[in-house]
Each structure stands twice: as structure tokens, then as C-alpha cells.
Chimera marker file (.cmm) of the C-alpha trace (Angstrom):
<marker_set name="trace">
<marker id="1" x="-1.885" y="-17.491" z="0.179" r="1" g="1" b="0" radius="0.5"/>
<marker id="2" x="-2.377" y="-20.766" z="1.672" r="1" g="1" b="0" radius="0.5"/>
<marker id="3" x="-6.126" y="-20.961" z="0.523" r="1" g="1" b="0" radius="0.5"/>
<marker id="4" x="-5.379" y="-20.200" z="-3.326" r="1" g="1" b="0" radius="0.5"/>
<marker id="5" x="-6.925" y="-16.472" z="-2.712" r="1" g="1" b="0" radius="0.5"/>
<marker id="6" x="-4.703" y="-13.624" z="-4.275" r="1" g="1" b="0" radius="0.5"/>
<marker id="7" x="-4.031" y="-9.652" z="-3.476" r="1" g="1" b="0" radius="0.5"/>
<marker id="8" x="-1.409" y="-7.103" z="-4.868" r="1" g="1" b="0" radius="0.5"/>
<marker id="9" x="0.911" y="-5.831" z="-2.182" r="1" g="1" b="0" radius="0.5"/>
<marker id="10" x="4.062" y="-3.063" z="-2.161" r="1" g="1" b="0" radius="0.5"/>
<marker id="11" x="7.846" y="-3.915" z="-1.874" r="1" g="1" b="0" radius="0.5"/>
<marker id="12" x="10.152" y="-1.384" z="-1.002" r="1" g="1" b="0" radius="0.5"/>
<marker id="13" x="13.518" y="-1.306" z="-3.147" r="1" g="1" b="0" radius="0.5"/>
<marker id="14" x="15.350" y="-4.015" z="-1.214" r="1" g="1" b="0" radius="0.5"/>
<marker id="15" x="11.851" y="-6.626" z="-2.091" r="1" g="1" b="0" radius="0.5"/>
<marker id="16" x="10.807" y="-6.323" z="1.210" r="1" g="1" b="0" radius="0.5"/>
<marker id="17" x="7.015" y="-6.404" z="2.026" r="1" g="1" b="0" radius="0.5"/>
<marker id="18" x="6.256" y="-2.817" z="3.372" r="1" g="1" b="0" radius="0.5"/>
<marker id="19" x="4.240" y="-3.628" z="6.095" r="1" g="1" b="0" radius="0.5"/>
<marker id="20" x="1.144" y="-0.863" z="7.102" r="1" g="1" b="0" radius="0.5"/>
<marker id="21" x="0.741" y="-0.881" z="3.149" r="1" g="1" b="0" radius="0.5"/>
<marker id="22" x="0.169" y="-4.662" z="3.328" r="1" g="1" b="0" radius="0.5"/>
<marker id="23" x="-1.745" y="-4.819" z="6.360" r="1" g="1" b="0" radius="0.5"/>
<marker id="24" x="-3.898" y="-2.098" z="4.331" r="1" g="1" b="0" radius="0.5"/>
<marker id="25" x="-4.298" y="-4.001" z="1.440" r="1" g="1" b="0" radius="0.5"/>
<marker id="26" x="-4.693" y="-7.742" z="3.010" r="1" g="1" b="0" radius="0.5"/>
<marker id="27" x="-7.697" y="-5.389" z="4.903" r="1" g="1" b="0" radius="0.5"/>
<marker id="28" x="-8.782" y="-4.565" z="1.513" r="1" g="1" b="0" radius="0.5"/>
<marker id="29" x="-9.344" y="-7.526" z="-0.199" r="1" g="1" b="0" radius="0.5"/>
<marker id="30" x="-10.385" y="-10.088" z="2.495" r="1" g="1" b="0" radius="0.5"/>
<marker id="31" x="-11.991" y="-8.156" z="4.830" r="1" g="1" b="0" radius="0.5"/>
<marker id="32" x="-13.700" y="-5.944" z="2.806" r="1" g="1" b="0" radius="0.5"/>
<marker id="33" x="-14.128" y="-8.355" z="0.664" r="1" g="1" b="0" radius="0.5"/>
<marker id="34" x="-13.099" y="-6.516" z="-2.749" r="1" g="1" b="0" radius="0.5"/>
<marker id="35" x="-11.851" y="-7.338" z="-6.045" r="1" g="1" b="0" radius="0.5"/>
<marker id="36" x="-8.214" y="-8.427" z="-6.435" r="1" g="1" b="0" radius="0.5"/>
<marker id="37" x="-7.964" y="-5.880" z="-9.259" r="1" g="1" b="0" radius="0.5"/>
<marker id="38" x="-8.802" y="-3.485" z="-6.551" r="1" g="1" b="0" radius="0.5"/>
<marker id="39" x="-5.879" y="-4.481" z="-4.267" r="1" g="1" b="0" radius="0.5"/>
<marker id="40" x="-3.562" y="-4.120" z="-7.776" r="1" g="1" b="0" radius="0.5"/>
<marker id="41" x="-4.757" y="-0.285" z="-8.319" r="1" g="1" b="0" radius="0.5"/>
<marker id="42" x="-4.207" y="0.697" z="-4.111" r="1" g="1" b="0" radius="0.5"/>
<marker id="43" x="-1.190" y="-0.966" z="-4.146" r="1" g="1" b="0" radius="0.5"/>
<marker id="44" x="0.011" y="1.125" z="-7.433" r="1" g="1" b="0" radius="0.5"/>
<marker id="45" x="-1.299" y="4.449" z="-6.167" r="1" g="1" b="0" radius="0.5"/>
<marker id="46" x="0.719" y="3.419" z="-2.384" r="1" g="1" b="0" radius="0.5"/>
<marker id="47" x="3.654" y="2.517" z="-4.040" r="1" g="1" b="0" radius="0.5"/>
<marker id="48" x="3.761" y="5.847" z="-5.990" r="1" g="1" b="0" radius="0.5"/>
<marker id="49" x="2.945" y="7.780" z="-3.007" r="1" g="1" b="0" radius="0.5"/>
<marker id="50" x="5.945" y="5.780" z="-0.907" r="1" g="1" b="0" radius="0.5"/>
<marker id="51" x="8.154" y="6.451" z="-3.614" r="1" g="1" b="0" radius="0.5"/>
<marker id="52" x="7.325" y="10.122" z="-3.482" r="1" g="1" b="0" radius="0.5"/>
<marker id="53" x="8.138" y="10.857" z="0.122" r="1" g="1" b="0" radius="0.5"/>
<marker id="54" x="11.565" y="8.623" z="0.204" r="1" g="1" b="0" radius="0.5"/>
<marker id="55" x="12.593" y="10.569" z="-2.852" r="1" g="1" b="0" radius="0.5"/>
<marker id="56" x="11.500" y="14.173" z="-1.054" r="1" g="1" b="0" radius="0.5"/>
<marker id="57" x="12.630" y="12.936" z="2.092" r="1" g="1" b="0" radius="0.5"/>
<marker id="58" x="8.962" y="12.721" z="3.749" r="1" g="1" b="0" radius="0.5"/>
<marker id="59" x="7.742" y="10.981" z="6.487" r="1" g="1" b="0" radius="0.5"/>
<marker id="60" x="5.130" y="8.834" z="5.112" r="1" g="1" b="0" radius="0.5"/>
<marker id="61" x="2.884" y="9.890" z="8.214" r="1" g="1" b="0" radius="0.5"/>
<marker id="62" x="3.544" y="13.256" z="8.060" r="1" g="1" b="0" radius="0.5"/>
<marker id="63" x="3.368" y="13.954" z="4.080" r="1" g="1" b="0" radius="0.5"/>
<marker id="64" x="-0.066" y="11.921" z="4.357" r="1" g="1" b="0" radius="0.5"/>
<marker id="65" x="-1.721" y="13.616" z="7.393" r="1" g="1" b="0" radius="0.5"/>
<marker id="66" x="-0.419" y="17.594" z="5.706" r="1" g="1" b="0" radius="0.5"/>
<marker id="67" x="-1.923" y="16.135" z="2.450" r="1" g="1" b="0" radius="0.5"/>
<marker id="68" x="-5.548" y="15.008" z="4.139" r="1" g="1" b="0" radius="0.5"/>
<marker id="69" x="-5.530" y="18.228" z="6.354" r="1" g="1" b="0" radius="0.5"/>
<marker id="70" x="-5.103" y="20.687" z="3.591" r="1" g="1" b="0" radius="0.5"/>
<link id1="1" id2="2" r="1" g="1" b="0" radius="0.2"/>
<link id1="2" id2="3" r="1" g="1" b="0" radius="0.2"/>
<link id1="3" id2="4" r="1" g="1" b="0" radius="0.2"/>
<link id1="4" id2="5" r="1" g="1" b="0" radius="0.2"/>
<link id1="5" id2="6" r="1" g="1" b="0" radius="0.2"/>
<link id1="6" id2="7" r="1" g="1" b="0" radius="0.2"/>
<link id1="7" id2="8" r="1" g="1" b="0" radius="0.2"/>
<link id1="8" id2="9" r="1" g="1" b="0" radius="0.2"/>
<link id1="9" id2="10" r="1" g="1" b="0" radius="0.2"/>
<link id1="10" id2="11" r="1" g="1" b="0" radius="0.2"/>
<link id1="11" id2="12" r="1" g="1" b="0" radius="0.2"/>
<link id1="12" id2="13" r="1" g="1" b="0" radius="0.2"/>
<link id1="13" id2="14" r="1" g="1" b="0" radius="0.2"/>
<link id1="14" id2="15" r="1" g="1" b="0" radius="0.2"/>
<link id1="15" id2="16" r="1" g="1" b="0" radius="0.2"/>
<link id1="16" id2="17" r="1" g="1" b="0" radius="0.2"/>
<link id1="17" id2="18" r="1" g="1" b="0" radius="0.2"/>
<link id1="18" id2="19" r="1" g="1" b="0" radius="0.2"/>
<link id1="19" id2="20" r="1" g="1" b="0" radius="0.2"/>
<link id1="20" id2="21" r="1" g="1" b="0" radius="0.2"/>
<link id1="21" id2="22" r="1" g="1" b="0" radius="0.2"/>
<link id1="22" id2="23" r="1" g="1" b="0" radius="0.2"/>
<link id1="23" id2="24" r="1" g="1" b="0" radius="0.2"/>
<link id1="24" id2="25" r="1" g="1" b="0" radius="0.2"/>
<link id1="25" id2="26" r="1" g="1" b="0" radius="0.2"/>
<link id1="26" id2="27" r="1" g="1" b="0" radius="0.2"/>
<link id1="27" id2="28" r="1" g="1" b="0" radius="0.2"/>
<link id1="28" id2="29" r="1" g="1" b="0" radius="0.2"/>
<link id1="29" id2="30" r="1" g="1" b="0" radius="0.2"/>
<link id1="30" id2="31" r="1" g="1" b="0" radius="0.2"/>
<link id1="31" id2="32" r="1" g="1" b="0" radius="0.2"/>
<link id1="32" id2="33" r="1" g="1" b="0" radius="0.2"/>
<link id1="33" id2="34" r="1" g="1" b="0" radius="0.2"/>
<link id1="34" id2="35" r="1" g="1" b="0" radius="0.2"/>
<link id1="35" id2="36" r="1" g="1" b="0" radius="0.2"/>
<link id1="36" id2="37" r="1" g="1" b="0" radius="0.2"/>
<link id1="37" id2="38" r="1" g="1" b="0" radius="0.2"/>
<link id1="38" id2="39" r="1" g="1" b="0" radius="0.2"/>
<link id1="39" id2="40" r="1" g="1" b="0" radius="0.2"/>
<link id1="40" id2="41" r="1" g="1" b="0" radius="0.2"/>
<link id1="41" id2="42" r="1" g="1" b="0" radius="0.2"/>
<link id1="42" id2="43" r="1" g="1" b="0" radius="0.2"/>
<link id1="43" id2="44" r="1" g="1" b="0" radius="0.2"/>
<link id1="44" id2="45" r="1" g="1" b="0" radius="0.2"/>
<link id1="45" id2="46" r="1" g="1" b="0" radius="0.2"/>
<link id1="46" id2="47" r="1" g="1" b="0" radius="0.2"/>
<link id1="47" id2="48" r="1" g="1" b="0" radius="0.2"/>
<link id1="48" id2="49" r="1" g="1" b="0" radius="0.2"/>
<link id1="49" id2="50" r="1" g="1" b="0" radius="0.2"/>
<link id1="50" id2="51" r="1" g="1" b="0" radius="0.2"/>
<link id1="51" id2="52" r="1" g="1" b="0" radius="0.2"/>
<link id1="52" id2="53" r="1" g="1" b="0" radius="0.2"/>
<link id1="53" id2="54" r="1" g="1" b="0" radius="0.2"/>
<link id1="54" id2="55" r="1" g="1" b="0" radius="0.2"/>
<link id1="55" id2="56" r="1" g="1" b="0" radius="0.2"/>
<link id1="56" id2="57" r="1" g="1" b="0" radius="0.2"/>
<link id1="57" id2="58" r="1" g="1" b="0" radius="0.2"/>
<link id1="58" id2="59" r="1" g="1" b="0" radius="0.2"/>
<link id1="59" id2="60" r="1" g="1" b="0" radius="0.2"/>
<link id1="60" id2="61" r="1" g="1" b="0" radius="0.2"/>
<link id1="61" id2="62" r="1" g="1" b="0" radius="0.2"/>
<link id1="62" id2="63" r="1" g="1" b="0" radius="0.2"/>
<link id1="63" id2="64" r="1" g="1" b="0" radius="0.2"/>
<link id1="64" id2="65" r="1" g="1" b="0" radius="0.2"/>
<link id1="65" id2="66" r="1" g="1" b="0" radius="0.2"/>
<link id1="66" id2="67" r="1" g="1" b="0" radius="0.2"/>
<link id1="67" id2="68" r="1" g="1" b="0" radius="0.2"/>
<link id1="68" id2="69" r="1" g="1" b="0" radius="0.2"/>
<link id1="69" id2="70" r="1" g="1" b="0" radius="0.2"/>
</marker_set>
């Protein structure tokens, strides 16, 4: 970042920036104002959870709202 602050995002195999989890995490760490170390465990735990549905063949969306619901 411009102003020197830092935060832990997720890139998707191709080193893209995978954009809701970045939003999410950008959210994290400047607007809620919370430890970069935070934004580095999230992003882990999002990236395994991405990971998950592409290799089960999930919908992100849908794998996340069955998991919440249940």
C-alpha cells in the first residue's frame, strides 16, 4: 500500500487477487482496524476454504451458506 500499511490477501492458482476475499480482508485490517497478523490467519483459513470447494467442485456461496445454515 501506498501509505506503508500492510495486510495478507488470497491468490487463486493463476496469482490473481481473489477479489470478495480481498475486499474482506482490506475490511479487516483498515476498517476494523485489526492486527496485520490477523489479516495473515483469515486469509489462511479463506484460502483453505477456496481451495476446498474448487477441488469438490463447490460454489463458494453455496458450500458457505449450507455450512452456516447447518
Amino acid at each position: 500500500m501506498p501509505s506503508g500499511s500492510r495486510y495478507w490477501t488470497v491468490i487463486d492458482d493463476g496469482l490473481n487477487v481473489e477479489p470478495v476475499a480481498d475486499r474482506f480482508l482490506r475490511e479487516l485490517r483498515f476498517g476494523r482496524d485489526r492486527a496485520e497478523s490477523t489479516t495473515k490467519a483469515y486469509a489462511g483459513g479463506i484460502a483453505l476454504f477456496l481451495r476446498w470447494c474448487v477441488r469438490t467442485g463447490r460454489d463458494w456461496t453455496t458450500a458457505l451458506r449450507t455450512w452456516v445454515c447447518s
